[in-house]
N, CA, C and O of each residue as an XYZ file, in Angstrom:
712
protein
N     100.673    104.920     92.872
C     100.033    103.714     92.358
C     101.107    102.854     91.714
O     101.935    103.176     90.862
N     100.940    101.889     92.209
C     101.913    100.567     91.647
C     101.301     99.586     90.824
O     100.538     98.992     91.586
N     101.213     99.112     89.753
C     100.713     98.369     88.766
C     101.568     96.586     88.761
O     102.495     96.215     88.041
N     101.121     96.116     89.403
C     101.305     94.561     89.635
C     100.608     93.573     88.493
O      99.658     93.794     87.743
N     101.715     92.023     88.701
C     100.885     91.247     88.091
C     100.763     90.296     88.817
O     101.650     89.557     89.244
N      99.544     90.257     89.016
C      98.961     89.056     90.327
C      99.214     87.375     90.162
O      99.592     86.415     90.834
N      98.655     87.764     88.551
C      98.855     86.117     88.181
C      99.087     86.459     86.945
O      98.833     87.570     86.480
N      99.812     85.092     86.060
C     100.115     85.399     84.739
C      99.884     83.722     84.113
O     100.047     82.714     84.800
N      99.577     83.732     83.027
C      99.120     82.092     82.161
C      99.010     82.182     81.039
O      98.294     82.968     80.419
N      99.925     81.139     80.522
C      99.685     81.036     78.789
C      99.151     80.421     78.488
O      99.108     79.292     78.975
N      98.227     80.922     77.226
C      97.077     80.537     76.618
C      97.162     79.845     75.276
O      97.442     80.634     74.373
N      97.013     78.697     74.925
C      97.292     78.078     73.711
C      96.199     78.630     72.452
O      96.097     78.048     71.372
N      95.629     79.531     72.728
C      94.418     79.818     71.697
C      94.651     81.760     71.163
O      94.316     82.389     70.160
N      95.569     82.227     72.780
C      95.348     83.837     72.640
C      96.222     84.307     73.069
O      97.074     83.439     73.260
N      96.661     85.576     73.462
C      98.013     85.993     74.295
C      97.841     85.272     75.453
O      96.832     84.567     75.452
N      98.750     85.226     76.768
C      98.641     85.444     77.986
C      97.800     85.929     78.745
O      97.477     87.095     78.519
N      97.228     85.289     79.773
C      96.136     85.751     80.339
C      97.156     86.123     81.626
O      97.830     85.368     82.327
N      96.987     87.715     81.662
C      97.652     88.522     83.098
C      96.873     89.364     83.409
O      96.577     90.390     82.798
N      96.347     88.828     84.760
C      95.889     89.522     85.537
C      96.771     90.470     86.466
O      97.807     90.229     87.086
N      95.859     91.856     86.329
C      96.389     92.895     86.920
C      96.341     93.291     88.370
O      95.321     92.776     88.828
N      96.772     93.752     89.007
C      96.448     94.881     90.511
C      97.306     96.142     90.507
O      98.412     96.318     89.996
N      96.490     97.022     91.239
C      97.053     98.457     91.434
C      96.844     98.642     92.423
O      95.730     98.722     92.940
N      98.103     98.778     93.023
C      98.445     99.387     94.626
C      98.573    100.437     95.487
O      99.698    100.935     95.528
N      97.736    100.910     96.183
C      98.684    101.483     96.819
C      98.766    102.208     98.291
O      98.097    101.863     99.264
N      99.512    103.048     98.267
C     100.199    103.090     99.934
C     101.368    101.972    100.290
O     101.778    101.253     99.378
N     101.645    101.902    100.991
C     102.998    100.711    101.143
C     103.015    100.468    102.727
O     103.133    101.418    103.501
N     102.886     99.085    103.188
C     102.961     98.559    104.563
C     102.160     97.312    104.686
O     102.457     96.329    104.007
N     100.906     97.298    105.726
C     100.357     96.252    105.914
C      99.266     95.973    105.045
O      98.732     97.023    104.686
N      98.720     94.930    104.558
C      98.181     94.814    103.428
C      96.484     94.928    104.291
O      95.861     94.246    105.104
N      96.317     95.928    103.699
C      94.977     96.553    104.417
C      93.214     95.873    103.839
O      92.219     95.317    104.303
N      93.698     96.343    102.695
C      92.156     95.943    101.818
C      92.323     95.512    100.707
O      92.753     96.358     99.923
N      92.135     94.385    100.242
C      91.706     94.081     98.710
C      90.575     94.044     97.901
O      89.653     93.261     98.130
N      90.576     94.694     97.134
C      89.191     94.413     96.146
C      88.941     94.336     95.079
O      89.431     95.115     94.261
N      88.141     93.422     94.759
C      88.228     92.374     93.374
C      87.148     92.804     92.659
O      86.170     92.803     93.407
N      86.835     93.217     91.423
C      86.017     93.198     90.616
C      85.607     92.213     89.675
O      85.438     91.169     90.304
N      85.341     92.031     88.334
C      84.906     91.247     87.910
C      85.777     89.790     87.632
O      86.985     89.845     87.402
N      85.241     88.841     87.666
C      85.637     87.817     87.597
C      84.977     86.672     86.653
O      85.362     85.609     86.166
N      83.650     87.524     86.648
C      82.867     86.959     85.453
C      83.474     87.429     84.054
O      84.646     87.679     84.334
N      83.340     87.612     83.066
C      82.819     87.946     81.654
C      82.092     89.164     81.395
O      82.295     90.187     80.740
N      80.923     88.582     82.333
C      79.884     89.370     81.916
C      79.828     90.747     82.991
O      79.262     91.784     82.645
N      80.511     90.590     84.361
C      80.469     91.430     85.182
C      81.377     93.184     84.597
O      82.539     93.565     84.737
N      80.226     93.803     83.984
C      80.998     95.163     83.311
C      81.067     96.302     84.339
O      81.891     97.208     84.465
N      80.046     96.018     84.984
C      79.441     97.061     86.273
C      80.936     96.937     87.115
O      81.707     97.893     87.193
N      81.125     96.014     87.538
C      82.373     95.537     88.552
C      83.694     96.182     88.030
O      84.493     96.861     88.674
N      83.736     95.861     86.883
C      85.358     96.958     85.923
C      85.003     98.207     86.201
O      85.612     98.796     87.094
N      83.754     98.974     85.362
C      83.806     99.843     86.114
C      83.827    100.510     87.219
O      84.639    101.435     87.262
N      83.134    100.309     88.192
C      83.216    100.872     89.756
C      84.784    100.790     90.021
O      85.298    101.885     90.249
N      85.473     99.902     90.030
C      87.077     99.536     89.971
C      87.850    100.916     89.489
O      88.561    101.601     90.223
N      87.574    101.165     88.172
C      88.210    101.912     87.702
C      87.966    103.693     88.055
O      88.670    104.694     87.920
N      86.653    103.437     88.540
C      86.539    105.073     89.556
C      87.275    104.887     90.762
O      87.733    105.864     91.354
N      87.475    103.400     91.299
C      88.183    103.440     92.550
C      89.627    103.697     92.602
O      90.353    104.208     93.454
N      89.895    103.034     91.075
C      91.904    103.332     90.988
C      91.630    104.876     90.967
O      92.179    105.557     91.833
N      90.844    105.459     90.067
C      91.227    106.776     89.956
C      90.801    107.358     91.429
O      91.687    108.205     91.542
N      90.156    107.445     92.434
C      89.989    108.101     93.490
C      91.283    107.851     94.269
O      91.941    108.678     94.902
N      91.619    105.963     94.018
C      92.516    106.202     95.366
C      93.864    106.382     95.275
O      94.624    106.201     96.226
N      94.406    106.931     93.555
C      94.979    107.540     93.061
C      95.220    108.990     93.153
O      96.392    109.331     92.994
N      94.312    109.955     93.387
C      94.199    111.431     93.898
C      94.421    111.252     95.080
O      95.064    112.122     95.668
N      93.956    110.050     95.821
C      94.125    110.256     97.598
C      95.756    109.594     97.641
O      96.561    110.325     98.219
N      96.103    108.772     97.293
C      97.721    108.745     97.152
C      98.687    109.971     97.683
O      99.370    110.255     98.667
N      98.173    110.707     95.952
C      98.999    111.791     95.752
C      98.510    112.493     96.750
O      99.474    113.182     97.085
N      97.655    112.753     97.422
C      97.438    114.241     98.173
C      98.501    113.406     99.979
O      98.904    113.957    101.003
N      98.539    112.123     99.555
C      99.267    111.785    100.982
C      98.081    111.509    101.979
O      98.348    111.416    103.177
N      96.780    111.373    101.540
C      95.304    110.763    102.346
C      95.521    109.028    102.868
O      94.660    108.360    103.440
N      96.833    108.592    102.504
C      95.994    107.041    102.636
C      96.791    106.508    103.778
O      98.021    106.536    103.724
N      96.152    106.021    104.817
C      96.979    106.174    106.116
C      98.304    105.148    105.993
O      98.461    104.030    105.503
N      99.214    106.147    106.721
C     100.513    105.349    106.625
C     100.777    104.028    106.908
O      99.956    103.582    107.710
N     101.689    103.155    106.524
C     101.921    101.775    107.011
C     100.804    100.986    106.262
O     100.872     99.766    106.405
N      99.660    101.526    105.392
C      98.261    100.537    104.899
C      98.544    100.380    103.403
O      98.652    101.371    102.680
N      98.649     99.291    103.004
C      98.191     98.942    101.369
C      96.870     98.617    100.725
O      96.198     97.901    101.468
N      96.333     98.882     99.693
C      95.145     98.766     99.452
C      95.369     98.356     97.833
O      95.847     99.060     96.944
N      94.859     96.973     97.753
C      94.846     96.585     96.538
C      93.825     96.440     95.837
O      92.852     96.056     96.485
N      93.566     96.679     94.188
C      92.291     96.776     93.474
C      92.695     95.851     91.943
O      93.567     96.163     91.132
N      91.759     94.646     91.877
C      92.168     94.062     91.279
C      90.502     94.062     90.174
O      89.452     93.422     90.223
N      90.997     95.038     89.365
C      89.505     95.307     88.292
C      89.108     93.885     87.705
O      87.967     93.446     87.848
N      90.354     93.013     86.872
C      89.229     92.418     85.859
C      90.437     90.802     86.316
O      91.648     90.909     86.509
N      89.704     89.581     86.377
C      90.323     87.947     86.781
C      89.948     87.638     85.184
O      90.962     87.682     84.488
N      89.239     87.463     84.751
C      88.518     86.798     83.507
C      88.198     88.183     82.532
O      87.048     88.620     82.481
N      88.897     88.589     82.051
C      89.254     89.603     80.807
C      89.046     88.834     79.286
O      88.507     89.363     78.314
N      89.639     87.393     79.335
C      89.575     86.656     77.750
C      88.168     86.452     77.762
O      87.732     86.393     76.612
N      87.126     86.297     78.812
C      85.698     86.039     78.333
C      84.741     87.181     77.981
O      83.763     87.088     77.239
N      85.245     88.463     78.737
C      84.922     89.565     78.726
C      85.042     90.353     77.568
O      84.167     91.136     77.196
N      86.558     90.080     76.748
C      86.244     90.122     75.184
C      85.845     89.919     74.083
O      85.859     90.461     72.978
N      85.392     88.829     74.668
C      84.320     87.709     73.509
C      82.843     88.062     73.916
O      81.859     87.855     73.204
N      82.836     88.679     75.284
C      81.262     88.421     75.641
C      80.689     87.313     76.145
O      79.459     87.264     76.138
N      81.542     86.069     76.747
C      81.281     84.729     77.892
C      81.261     85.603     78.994
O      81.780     86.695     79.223
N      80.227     84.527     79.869
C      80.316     84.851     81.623
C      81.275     83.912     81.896
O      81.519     83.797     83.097
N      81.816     83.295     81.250
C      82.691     82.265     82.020
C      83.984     82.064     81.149
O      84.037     82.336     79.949
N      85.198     81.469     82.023
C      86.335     80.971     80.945
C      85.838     80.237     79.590
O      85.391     79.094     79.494
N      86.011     81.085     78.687
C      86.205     80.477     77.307
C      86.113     79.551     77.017
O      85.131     79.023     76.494
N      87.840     78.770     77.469
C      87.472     77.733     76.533
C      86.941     76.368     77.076
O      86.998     75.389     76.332
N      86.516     76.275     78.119
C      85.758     75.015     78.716
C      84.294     75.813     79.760
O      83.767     75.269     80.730
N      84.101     76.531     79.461
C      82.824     77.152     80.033
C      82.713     77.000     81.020
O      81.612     76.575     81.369
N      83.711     77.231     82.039
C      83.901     77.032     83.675
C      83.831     78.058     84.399
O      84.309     79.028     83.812
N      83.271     78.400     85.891
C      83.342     79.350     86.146
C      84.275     79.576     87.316
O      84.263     78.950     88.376
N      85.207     80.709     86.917
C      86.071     80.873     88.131
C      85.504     81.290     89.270
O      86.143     80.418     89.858
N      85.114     81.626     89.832
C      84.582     82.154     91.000
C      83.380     80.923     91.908
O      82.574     81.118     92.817
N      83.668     79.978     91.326
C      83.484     79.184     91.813
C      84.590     77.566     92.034
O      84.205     76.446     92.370
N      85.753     77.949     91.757
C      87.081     77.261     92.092
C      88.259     77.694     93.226
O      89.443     77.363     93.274
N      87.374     78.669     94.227
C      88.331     78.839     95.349
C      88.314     78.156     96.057
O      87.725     77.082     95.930
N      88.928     78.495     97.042
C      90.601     78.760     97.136
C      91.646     78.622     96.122
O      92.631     79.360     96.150
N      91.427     77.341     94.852
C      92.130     77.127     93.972
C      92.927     75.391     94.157
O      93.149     74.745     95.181
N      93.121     75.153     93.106
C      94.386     74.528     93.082
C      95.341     74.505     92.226
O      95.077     73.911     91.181
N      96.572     75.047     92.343
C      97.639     75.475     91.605
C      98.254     74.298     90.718
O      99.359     74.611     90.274
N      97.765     72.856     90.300
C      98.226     72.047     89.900
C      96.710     71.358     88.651
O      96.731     70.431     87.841
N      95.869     72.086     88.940
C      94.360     71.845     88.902
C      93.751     72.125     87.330
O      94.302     72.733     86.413
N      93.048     71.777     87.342
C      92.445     72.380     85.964
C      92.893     74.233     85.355
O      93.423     75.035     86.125
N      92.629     74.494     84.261
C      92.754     76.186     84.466
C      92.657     76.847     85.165
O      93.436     77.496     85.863
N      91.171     76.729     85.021
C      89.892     77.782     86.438
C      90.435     78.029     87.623
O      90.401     79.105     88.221
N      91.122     76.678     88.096
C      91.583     75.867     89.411
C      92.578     76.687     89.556
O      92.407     77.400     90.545
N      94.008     76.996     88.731
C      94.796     77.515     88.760
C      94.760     79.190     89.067
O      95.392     79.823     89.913
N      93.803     79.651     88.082
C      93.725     81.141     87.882
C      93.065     81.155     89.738
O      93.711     81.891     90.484
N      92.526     80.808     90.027
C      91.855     81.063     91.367
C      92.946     80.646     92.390
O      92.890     81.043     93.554
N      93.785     79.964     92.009
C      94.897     79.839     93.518
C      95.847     81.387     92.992
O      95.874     82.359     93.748
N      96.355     81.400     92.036
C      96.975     82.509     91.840
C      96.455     83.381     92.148
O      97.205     83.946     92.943
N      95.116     84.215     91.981
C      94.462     85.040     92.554
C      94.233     85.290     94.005
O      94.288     86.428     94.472
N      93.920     83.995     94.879
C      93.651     83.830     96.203
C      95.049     83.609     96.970
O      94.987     83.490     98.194
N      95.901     83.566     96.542
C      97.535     83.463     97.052
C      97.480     85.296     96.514
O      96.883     85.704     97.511
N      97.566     85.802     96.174
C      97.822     87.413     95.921
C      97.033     88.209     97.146
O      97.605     89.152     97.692
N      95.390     87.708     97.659
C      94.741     88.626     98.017
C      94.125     87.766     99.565
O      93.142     88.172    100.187
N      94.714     86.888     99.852
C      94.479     86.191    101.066
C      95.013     86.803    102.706
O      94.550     86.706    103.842
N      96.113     87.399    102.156
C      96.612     87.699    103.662
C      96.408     89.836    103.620
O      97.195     90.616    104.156
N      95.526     90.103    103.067
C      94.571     91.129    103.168
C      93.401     91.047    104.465
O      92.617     90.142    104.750
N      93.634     92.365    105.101
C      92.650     92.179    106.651
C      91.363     92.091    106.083
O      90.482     91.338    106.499
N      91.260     92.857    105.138
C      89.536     93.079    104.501
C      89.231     92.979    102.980
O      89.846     93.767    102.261
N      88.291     92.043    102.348
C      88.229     91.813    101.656
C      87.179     91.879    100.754
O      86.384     91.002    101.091
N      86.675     92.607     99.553
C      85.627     93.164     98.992
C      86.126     92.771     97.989
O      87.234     92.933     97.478
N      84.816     91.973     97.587
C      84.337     91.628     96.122
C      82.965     91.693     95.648
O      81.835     91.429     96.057
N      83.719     92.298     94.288
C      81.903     93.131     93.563
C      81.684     91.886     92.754
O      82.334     91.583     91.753
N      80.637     91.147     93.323
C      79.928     89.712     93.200
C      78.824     90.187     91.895
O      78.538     91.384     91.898
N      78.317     89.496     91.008
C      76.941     89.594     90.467
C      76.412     88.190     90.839
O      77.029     87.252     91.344
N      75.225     88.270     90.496
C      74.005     87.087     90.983
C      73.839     86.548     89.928
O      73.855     86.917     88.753
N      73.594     85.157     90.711
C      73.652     84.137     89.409
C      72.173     84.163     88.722
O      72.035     83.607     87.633
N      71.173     84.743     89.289
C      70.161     84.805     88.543
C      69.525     86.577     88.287
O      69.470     87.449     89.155
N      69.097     86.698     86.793
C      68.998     88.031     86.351
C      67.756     88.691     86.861
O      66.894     87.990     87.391
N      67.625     89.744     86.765
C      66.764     90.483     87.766
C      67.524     91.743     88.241
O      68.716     92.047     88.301
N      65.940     92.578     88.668
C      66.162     93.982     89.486
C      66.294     93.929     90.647
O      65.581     93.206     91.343
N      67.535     94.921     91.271
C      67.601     94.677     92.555
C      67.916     95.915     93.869
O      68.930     96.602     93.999
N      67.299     95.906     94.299
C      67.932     97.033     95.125
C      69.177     97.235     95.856
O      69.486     96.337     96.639
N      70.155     98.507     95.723
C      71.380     98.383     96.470
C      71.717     97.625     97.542
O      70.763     97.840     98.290
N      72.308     97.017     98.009
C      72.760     96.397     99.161
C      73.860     95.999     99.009
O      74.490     95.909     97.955
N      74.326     95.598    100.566
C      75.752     95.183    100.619
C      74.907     93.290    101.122
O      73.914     92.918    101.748
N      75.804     92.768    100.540
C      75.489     91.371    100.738
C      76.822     90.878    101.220
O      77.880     91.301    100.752
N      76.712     89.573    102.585
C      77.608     88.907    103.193
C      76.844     87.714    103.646
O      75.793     87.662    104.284
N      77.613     86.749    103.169
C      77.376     85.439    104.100
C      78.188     85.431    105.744
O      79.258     85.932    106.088
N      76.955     84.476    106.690
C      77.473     84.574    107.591
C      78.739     83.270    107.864
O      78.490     82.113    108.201
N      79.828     83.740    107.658
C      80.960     82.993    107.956
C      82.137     83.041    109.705
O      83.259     82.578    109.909
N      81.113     83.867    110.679
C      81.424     84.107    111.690
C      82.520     85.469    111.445
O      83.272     85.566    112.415
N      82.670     86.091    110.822
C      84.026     87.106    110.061
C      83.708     88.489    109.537
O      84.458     89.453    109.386
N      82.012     88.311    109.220
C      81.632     89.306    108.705
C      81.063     90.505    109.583
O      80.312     90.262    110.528
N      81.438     91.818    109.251
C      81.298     92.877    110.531
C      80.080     93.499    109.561
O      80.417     93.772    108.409
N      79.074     93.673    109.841
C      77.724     94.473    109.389
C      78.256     96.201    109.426
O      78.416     96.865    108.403
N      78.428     96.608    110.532
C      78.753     97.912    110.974
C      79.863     98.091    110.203
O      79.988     99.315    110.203
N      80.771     97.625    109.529
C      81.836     97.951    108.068
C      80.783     98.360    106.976
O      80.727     99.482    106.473
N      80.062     97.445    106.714
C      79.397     97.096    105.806
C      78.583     98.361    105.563
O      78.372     99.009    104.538
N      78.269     98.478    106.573
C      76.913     99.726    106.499
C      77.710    100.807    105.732
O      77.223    101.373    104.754
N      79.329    101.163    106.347
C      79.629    102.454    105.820
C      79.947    102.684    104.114
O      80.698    103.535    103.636
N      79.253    101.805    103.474
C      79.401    101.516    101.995
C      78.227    102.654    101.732
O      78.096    103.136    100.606
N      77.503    102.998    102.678
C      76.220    103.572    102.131
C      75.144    103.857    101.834
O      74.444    104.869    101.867
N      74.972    101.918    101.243
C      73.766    101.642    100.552
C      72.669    101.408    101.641
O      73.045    101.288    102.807
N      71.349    101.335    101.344
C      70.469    101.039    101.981
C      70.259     99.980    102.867
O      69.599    100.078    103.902
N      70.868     98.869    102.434
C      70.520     97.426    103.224
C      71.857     96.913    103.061
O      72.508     97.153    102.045
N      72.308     96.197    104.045
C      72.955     94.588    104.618
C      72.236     93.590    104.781
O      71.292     93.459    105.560
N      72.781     92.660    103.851
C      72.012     91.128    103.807
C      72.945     90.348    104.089
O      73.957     90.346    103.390
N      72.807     89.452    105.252
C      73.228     88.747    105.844
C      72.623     87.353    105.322
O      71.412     87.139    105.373
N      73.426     86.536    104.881
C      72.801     85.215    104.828
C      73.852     83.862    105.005
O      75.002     83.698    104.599
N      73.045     83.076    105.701
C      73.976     81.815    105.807
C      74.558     81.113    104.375
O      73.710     80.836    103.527
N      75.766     80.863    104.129
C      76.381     79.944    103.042
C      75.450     78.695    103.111
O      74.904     78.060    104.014
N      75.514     78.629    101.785
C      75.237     77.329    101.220
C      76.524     76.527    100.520
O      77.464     77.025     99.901
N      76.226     74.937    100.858
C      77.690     74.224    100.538
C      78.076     74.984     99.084
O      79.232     75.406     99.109
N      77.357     75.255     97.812
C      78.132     75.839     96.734
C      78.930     77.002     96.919
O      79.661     77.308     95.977
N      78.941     77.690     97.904
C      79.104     79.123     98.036
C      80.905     78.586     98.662
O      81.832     79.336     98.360
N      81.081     77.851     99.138
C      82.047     77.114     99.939
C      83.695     77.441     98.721
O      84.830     77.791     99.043
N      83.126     77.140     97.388
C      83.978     77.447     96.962
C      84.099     79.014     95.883
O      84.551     79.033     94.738
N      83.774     79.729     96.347
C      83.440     81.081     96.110
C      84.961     82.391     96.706
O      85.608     82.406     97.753
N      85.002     83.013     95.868
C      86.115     83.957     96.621
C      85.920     84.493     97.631
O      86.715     84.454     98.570
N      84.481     85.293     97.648
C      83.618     86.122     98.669
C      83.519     84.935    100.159
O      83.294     85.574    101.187
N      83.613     83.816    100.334
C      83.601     82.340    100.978
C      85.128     82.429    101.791
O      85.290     82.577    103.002
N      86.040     82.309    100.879
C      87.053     81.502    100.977
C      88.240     83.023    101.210
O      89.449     82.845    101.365
């Protein structure tokens, strides 16, 4: 396991906001996966952090197929997550809705090109999304249809259902999107 810094930004209010990734295997950049990006997304850190530790034992035992990298990027928005915001702090914006990014751009704008320049040229890409509206829900794997998305991947997650649904223009600028 290799411990990266994906993106890094100084904060006029708090330390540095550095975002992390943990790598590993070494070659073609196989899979990335992003956890929380909200604040509020705690579920997403965790699952992350059973995943460093699994794919940490599979490392070491020499399980992770040769030539493949697999990156896990637990927490984008950590300063809101300590306060308890779903969103950047200090202008109540939400990142995960500023992709692709722009690196010249507002904060949000920024933290999301730095992020999406780290995890773009990844073959496969998983992000543990929450819903913008609260409620019970049953497991599923959820994908918009962007012509890209393979169902039969999807399925081997487990869960009960694949939901397929067409994007809507907001979704356009979304990580899970873009």
């Amino acid at each position: 396991m290799r411990k990266t810094t994906v993106y890094t930004m100084g904060s006029p209010y708090r330390e540095k906001l550095t975002v992390s990734g943990y790598s590993f295997g070494h070659g073609r950049k196989a899979a990335c996966i992003v956890g929380s990006i909200r604040g509020n997304e705690v579920q997403q850190l965790y699952v992350c952090s059973q995943i460093i530790r699994k794919l940490g034992e599979l490392e070491a035992s020499h399980s992770i197929a040769s030539d493949k990298e697999i990156l896990v990027i637990p927490s984008v928005n950590h300063h809101a997550m300590n306060i308890g915001k779903r969103f950047w702090p200090v202008d109540n914006t939400d990142i995960n809705r500023m992709f692709p990014g722009y690196d010249q751009g507002e904060t949000t704008q920024r933290i999301a090109a730095g992020v999406f320049e780290a995890v773009k040229d990844y073959d496969y890409g998983i992000q543990f999304a929450s819903f913008y509206m609260p409620g019970d829900f049953i497991p599923h794997v959820r994908m918009m249809d962007t012509g890209r998305q393979n169902t039969s991947l999807a399925g081997l997650f487990g869960l009960p259902y694949v939901v397929v649904r067409k994007p809507k223009p907001i979704d356009t600028t979304t990580l899970n999107y873009n």
